[in-house]
Structures are given as C-alpha cells and as structure tokens.
C-alpha positions as a printed Julia matrix, in Angstrom:
495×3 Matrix{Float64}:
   0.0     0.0     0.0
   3.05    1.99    0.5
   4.2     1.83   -2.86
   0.88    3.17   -4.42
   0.61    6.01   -1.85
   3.74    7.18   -3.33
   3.24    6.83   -6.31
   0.26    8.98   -5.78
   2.58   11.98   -4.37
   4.47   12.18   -7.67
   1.76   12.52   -9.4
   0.39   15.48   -7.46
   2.72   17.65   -5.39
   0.03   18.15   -2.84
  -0.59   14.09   -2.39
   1.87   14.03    0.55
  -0.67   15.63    2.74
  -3.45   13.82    1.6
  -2.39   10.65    3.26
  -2.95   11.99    6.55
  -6.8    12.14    5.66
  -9.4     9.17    5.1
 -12.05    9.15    3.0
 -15.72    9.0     4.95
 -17.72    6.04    5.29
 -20.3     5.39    3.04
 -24.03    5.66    4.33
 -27.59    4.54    2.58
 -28.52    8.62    3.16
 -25.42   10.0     1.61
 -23.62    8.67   -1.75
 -20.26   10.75   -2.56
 -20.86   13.3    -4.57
 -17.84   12.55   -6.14
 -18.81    9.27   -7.09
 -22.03   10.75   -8.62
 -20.04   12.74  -10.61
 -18.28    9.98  -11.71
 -21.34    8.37  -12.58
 -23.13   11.2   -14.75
 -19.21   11.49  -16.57
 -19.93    7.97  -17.51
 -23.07    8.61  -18.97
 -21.66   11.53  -20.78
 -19.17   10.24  -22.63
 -21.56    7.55  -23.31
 -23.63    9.82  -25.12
 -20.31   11.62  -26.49
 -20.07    8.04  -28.13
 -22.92    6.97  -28.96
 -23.31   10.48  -30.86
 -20.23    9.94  -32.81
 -20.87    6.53  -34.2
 -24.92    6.31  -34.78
 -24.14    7.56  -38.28
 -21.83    4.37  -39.01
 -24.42    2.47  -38.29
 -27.14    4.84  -39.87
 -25.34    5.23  -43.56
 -25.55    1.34  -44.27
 -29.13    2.03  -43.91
 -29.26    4.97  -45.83
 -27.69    3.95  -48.59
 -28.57    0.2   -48.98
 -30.55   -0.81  -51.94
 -34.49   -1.7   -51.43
 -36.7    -3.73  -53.9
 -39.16   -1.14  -55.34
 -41.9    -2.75  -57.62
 -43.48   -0.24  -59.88
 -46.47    1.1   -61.2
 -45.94   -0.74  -64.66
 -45.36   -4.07  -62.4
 -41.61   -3.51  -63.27
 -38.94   -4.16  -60.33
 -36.86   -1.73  -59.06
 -33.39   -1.03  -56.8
 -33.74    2.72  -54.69
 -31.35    4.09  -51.95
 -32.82    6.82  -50.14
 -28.74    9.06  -50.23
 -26.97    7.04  -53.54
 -23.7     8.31  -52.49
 -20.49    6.67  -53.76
 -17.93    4.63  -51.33
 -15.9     7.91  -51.56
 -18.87   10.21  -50.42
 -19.24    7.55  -47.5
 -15.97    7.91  -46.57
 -15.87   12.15  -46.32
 -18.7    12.26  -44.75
 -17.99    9.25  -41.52
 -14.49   11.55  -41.59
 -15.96   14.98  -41.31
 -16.51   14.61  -37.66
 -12.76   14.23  -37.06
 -12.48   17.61  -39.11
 -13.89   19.45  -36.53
 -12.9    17.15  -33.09
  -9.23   18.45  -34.11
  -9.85   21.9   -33.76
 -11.11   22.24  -30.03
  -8.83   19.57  -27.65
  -6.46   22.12  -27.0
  -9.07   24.91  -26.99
 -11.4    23.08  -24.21
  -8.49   22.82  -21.99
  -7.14   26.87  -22.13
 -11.36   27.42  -22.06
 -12.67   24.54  -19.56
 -10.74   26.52  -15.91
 -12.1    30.08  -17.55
 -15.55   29.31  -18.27
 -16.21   26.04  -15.91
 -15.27   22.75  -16.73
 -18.6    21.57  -15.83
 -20.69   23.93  -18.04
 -18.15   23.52  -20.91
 -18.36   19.61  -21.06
 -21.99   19.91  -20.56
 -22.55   22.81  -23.28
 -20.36   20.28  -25.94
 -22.76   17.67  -25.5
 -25.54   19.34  -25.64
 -24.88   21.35  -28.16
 -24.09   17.53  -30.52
 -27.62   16.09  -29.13
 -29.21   19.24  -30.82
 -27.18   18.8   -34.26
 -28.26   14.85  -33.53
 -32.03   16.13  -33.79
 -31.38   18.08  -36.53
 -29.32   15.29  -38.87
 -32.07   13.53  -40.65
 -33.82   17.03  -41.55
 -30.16   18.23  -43.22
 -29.9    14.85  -44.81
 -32.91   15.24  -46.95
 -31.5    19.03  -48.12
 -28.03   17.97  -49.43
 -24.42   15.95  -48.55
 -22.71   18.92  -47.69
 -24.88   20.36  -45.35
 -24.76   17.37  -43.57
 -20.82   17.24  -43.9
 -20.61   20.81  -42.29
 -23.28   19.82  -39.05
 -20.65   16.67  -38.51
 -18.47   19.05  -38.6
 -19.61   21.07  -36.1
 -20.55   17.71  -33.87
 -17.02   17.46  -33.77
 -16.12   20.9   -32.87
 -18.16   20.37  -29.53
 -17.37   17.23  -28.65
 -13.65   17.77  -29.0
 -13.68   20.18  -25.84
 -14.85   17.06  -23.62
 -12.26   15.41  -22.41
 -10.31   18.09  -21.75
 -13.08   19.78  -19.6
 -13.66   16.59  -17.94
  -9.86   16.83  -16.48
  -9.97   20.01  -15.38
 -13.17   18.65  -13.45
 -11.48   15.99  -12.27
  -8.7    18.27  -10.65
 -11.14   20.11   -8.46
 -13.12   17.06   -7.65
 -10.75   13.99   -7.37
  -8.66   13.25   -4.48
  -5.03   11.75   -5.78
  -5.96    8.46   -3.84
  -8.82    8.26   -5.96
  -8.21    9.73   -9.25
  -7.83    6.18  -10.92
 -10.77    4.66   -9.79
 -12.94    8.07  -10.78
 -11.43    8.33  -13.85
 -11.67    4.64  -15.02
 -15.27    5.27  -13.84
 -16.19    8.33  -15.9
 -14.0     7.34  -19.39
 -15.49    3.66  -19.25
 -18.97    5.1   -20.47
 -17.24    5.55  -23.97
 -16.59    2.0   -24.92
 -19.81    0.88  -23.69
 -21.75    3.76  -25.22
 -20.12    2.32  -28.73
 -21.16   -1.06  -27.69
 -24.99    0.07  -26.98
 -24.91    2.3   -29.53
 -24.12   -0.78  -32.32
 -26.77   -3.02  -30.99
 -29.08   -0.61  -30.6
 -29.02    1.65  -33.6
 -29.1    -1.89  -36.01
 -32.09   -2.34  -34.3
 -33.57    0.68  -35.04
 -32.67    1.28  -38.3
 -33.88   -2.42  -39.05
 -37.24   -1.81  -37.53
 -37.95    1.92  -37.5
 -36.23    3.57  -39.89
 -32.77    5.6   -40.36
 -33.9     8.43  -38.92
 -35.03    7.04  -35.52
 -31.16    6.46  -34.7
 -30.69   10.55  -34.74
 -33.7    11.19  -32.55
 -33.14    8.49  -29.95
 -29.69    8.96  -29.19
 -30.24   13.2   -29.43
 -33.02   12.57  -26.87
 -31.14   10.38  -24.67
 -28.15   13.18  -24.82
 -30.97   15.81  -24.03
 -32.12   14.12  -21.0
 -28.78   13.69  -19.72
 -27.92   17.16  -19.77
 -30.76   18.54  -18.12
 -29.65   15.86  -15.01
 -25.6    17.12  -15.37
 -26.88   20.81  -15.27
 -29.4    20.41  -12.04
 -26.76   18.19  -10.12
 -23.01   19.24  -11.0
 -21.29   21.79   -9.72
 -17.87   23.0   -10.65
 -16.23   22.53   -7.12
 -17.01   21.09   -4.11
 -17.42   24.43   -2.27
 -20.29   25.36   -4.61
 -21.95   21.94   -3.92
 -25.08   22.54   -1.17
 -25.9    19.26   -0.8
 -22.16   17.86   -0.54
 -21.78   16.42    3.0
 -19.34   17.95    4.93
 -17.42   15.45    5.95
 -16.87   14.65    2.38
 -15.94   18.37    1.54
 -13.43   18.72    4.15
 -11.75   15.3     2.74
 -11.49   16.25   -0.53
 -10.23   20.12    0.64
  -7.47   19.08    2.78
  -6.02   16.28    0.13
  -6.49   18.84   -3.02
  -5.5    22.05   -0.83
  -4.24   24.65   -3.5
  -3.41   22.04   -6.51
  -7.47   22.27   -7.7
  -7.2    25.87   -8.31
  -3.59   25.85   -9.37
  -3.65   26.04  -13.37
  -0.95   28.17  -14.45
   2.36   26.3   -15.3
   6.12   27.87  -16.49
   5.47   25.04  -19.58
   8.68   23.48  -21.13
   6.98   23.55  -25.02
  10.67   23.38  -26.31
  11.81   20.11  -23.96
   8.16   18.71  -24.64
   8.43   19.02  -28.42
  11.71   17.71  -28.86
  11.83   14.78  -26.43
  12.33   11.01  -27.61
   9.78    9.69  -25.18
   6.98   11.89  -25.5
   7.04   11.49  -29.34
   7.15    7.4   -28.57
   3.25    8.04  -26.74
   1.83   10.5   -29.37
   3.23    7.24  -32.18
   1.64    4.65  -30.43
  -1.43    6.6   -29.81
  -1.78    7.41  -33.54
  -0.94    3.42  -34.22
  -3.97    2.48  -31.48
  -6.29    5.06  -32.88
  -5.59    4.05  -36.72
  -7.06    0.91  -36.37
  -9.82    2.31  -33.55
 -11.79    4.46  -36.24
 -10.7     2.3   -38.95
 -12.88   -0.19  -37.51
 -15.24    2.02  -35.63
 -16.71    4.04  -38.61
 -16.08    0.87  -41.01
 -16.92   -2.52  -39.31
 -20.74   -2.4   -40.03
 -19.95   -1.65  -43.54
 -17.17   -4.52  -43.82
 -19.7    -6.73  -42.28
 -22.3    -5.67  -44.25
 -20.48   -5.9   -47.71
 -18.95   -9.77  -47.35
 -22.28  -11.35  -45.35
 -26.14  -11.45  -45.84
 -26.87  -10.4   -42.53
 -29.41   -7.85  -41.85
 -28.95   -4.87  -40.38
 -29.73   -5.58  -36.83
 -27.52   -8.31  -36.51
 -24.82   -6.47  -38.5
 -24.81   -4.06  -35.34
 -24.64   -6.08  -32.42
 -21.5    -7.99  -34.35
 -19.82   -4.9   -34.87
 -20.38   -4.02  -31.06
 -18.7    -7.08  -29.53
 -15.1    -5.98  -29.94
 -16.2    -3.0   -28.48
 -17.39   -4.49  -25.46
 -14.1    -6.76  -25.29
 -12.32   -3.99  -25.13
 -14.13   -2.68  -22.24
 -13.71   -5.03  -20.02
  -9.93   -5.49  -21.28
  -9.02   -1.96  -20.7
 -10.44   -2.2   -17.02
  -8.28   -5.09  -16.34
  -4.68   -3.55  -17.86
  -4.65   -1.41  -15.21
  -4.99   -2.92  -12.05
  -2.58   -5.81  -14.35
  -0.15   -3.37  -14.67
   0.31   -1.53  -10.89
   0.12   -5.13  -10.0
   3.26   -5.97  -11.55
   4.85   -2.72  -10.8
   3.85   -3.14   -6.6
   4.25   -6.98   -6.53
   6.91   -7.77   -8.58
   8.93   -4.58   -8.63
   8.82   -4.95  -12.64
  10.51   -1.69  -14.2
   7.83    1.19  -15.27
   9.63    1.18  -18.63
   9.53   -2.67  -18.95
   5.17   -2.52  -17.93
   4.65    0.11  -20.37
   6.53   -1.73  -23.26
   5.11   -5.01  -22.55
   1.55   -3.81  -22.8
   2.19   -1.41  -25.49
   4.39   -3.07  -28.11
   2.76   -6.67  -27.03
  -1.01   -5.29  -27.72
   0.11   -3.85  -31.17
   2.19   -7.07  -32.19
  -1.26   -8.91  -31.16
  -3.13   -6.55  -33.08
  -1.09   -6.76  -36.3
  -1.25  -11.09  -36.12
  -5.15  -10.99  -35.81
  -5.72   -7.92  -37.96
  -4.31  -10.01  -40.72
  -6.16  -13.02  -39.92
  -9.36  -10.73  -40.51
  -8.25  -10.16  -43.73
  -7.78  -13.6   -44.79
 -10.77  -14.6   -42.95
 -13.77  -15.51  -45.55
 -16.89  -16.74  -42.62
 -18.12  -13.98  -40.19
 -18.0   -16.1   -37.12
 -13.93  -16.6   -37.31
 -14.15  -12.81  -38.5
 -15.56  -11.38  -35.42
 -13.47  -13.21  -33.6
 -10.55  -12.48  -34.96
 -11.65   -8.57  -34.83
 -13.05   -9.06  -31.21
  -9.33  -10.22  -30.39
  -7.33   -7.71  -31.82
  -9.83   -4.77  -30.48
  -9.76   -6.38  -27.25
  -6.12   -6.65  -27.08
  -6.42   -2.63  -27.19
  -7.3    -2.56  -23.97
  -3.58   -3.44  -22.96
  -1.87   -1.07  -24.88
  -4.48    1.38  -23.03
  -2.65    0.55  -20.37
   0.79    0.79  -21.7
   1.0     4.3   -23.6
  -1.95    6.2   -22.35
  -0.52    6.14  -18.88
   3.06    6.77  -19.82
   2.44   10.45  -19.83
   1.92   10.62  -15.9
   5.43    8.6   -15.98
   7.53   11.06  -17.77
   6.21   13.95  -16.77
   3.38   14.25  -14.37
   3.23   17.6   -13.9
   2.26   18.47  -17.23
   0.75   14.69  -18.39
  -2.42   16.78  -19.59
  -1.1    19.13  -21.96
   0.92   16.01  -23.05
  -2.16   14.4   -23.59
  -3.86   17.18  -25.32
  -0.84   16.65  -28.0
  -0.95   13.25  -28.87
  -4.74   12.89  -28.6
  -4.68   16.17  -31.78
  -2.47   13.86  -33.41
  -4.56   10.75  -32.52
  -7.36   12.48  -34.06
  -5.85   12.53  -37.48
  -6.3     8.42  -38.36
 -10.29    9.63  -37.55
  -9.98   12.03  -40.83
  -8.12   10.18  -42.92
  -8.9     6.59  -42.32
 -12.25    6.25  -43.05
 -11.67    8.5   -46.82
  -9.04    5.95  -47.78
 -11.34    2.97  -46.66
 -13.91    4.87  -49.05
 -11.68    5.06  -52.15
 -10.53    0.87  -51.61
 -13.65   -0.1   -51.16
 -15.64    1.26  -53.69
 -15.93   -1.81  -55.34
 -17.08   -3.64  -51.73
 -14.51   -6.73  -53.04
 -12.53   -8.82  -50.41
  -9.82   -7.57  -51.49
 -10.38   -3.63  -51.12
 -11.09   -5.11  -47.34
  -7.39   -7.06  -47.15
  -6.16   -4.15  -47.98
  -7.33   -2.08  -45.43
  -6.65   -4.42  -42.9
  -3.66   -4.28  -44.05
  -2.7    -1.07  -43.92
  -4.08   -1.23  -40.15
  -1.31   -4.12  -39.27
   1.67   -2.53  -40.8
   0.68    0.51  -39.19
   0.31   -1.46  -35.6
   3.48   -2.85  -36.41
   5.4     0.21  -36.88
   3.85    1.55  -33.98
   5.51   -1.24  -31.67
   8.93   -0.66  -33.14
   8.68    3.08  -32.68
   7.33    2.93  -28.83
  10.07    0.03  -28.15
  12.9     1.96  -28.92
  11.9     5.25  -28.1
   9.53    4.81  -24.73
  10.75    5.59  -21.2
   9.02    4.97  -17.88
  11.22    7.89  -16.11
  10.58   11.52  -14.82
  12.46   13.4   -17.5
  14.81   16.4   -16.19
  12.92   18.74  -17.86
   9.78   18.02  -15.39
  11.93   17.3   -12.39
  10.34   20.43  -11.05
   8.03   22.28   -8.59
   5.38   23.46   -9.92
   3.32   24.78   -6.33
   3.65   26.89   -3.85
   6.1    25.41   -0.8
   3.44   23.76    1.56
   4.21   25.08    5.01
   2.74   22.06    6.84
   4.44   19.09    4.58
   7.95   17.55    5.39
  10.68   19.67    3.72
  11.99   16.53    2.43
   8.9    15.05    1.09
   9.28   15.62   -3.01
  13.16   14.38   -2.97
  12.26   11.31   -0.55
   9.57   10.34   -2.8
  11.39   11.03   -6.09
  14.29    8.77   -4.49
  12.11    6.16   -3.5
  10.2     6.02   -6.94
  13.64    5.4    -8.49
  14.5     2.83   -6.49
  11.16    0.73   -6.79
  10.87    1.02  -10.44
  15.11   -0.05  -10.83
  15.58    3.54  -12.43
C-alpha cells in the first residue's frame, strides 16, 4: 500500500498531505458526490459516443438498396442518399475535421468558463445537431458534412473539460478509480450504440437512430446541469465530511492552473514522441474499424442490419472489459513484482500492437463472419492493454504536465479519424474482399510500426525537464517530502 501512496505523491505535489486524511464512510442517506459525478461522466461520454458513431451504423441504412416494384409491375433497386464509397468515406471523416480543432481549446477554455458547463454545453450542443441530422440529410451531402463538422467541434472540448473537473473534484488516492469510472462510459456507449441503432434502423427507420440517441443526450444534460457543480465548495448538498476530505487532500493544486510550460523540452523529447506514435498506431485501427466494421460486415455477409450491429459491437465491449483489467494488471506488476515502469509500459504497449497486427491479418484472410468477429473481437480487445501501456506513460515522464501532453498526442490521434475512413472509401468502392485485405492491411503494418517506434523510443522515467516544482512550498508538509519520494520512486521502479 506503500508503494501506491507514493506513487500517488508524484503525481500530485500536494498528495503528501493527503495521506494523513481518510475518506468518509459510506451511508444509505449520503452517496459521494464525487462518485455521482463519476457516474453522470460515464453517462456523458456515453452519449459523447454513442453520438459519434450512430451515423456508421445509420449510412448502411441509408444507402442500402431496397426492392421497389413499380407502377408498370416492373422491379426496381432505390437508396434513399446514392452516395459513392468515396462520399461515405468524407462524410464518416468529417466529424474528425472538426474534433481536431477544439482539444487544446477546451483545456485553455474549460478553468475560464467552468469545466462543468463547458463539457456539458459540448454535449448538448451535438444532441441538438443529432435532432437536426435527418432534416439536413434530406436538403443535401454537404450540409450534412458541415453539421458533422460542427458535432465534432463540440465534442472535441470534452475530455479536456472533464480533467480540469477531475482536478477540483478527485482526491489523488482516488483519481484512478474516478477516472476509469467516468472514461469507461465511452466504450460501452459504442457497444450500446451498435446493438441498438441496427435495431432501429432495421425496424424503425434511419432516422429514428438521430432522434433516440439526441433525446437520450438531451435528457442527460438537463440531469448534469441540475446536479453538478464545478467545485465542491459550490456543492449545497455535498456532506461535509466529504468536503473537508477532498479540501485538505487537493489544498491549493485544484485551483492551481498556471504552469512555467517546457513547449521546447516537450516538443523535442524522444519519449513523449514514442506516446503521441503509439497513440496514432492504437487510434488508426480504432476508427478504422469504428466508422467501417458495419460496412465490412455488411459488404462480405447477408446479414441484416440488426444483426450487423450487435457484431460490430462485440469488440467494443471486449475492449471494455480489457481496458479495465490492464490497469490494475499493470500496478500489480509494478507493486508486486517490482517490474521496471519502462519494462510494464513496453510489454503492454508493443505486445497489444504485435497482437493486433497477427489478428488484424487473420481478418483479412478470414472468408466466414463467425472466425471474423473473432478475430476482430481479439485484436480490439487486445487494445485494452496497450491502453494501459501508452496512455498512462504520460503521468510517468512527466506528471506535472501529463495533460497538456495528452492534449498533444490525442490532436495527433485524431488525425487516423480524418483520414482513415476516406481511404477505406476510395478501396472499397468496389465492396470486393480484397479492397477489405487491404485495409486491414494497412491497419497491421501501421500497428506494427507503432511497436517498433514505442520500443525503442519509450521511457518509464521523470524526465529532467519536469523534475520540477510546480506549487507553492506547503508550510505544513515535510521539507523533504518531493526528494524522498522522487528517491524512493527510483528505487522501486530499478531507475
């Protein structure tokens, strides 16, 4: 238990004191209002997902082919939007346009404006655009290009709010467990979302996919406006037991948001460019398969609609119960067995994209669906891992400024979301096996080269750059805390 303490105080400066404090019991009459926070974040960014992929289900329905028989007793093929494999392709990609644009944006806006307001305002502001997609269908392609667009320019502030929420609201003891909580809700809103939306597109039409998961959104944001608030403090019906805990283990870090930022060390060190490459690698084949899989599935099987959905959803829903696991895997063999930071971070990194590339290349040689979704559930699921490999290796390297780090490599992470899905369009356009080989392909040389890059270039060690102090001196800690923990860190991880 030592060990994770800790590990906590490196990763906020204030963590020291917070040890000295224990977190209230739980009662029937009084659920943390942290956890409940925790609990509506995982709800958003179920929405947040299940807004960005309904139209990947929605397209296969609006473009598919229906019998028609005629006046004249003729028989007929219509598609409600005939657009071509490379229209497809722009328009699942236009969301990424605009989710680019704002990551860095939510997080300068999120501590000026309220993180709480901000993340709700970017989902609320989607659900309406939601509503609104099936009437800007019917007027033309690019209007609906330019509302995706604008989907994306509000959700992108989200997870950036959401941290700066977090720092007001999560004591460093708890921080993984909240966290885990609130980002969980993405994986299974794509999971729900995929059964669900085949389901209604099957039965009720296209356009019922738009209004049930705007609604849904709607709801949710009328329950995050009446019962989150952006602090603590400015929470009436927090109890106070629970307010004083989560004061005296934050003290000044919640409000703290200014930082002397090293840009020039950040930009030009080995191991920060090793995360943003491996989270471009793990995103390539993400929203390759996340805007694509109901087509794939679609264009080389007979199944219907609804059952095309819930297929595409079960990787989805191996990867979130895989990405849960990685974690408490991977302090486990950092606390048990003492295994190196760098060592845990490479294992689950380059051995999840290795993984990856085999099965991603069995898919493409793969000609049933069962051994298909298999194959695809493995390599998704095997995700999880490298979840737990790169996406945490920013807190290792430099903890002070892991966000901003973040904020980086997700931008760059956002680019497979543009570009994948437009050159999925143009191979495809004939829907043959082969335009699919290919892009699995493409997705296993690019996992591939992602492994190499993150095993030579990936460190699990504070760089020099953020060996630094970045709060005020706290008059009631140990002088000697930061440089006994620092010490101790080294000497548990074998740095």
């Amino acid at each position: 238990m030592a060990v994770v303490n800790i590990r906590d105080t490196r990763e906020s400066a204030t963590a020291s004191t917070s040890l000295a404090f224990s977190p209230p019991d739980w009662t029937w009459t009084s659920f943390p209002r942290r956890y409940l926070i925790a609990v509506m974040a995982f709800f958003g960014f179920f929405n947040i997902y299940s807004l960005r992929v309904n139209l990947s289900i929605a397209i296969v329905a609006m473009t598919e082919n229906r019998t028609t028989i005629h006046a004249n007793g003729t028989i007929g093929y219509d598609q409600d939007f005939p657009w071509s494999s490379k229209e497809q392709g722009l328009l699942l990609s236009s969301f990424f346009y605009g989710y680019i644009t704002t990551q860095l944006l939510g997080g300068w806006l999120a501590p000026k404006m309220g993180a709480g307001k901000l993340y709700g305002l970017g989902i609320l502001t989607t659900a309406i655009l939601t509503l609104l997609t099936p009437l800007i269908a019917n007027v033309g392609l690019a209007p609906l290009v330019a509302i995706r667009i604008l989907e994306g320019i509000f959700e992108g502030v989200t997870f950036p709010a959401m941290h700066a929420l977090w720092s007001r609201w999560a004591p460093p003891l708890e921080r993984s467990k909240l966290v885990t909580i609130a980002y969980s809700g993405s994986y299974f809103g794509t999971v729900v979302s995929m059964g669900v939306c085949g389901l209604l597109a099957e039965h009720l039409g296209w356009a019922s996919i738009f209004y049930v998961s705007g609604t849904f959104a709607l709801l949710w944001w009328i329950l995050w406006f009446v019962l989150v608030k952006e602090s603590p403090q400015e929470d009436r019906f927090i109890d106070r037991s629970e307010l004083d805990y989560i004061s005296n283990c934050l003290g000044v870090t919640a409000n703290q948001h200014t930082l002397n930022v090293p840009w020039k060390s950040i930009l030009t060190s080995l191991p920060v460019w090793a995360t943003v490459v491996a989270h471009f690698a793990e995103n390539w084949g993400f929203y390759t398969l996340l805007t694509q899989l109901p087509t794939f599935l679609s264009d080389t099987s007979d199944l219907k609609l609804d059952k095309t959905g819930f297929l595409a959803a079960i990787p989805y829903l191996a990867m979130a119960i895989v990405v849960q696991c990685g974690g408490q895997l991977a302090d486990w063999l950092r606390s048990r067995w003492r295994v190196e930071t760098t060592t845990v971070r490479k294992i689950f990194t380059c051995g999840a994209f290795v993984a990856q590339t085999i099965f991603m290349l069995a898919t493409a040689y793969t000609h049933a669906v069962t051994p298909a979704i298999i194959c695809l559930t493995v390599a998704v699921g095997f995700g999880g891992f490298a979840w737990s490999g790169f996406s945490v290796n920013h807190l290792d390297i430099a903890p002070q400024f892991a966000s901003l780090i973040m904020g980086l490599s997700n931008t760059v992470a956002t680019v497979p979301g543009i570009i994948s899905p437009m050159i999925t369009g143009y191979i495809v356009q004939n829907k043959t096996e082969e335009g699919w080989h290919a892009v699995f392909m493409i997705s296993s040389i690019i996992y591939l080269s992602g492994a190499s890059f993150y095993g030579f270039g990936a460190s699990g060690k504070l760089q020099k750059w953020a060996n630094q102090s970045s709060r005020p001196r706290n008059l009631f800690a140990p002088q000697s805390s930061e440089s006994e923990t620092t010490a101790f860190l080294q000497e548990t991880d074998g740095e």
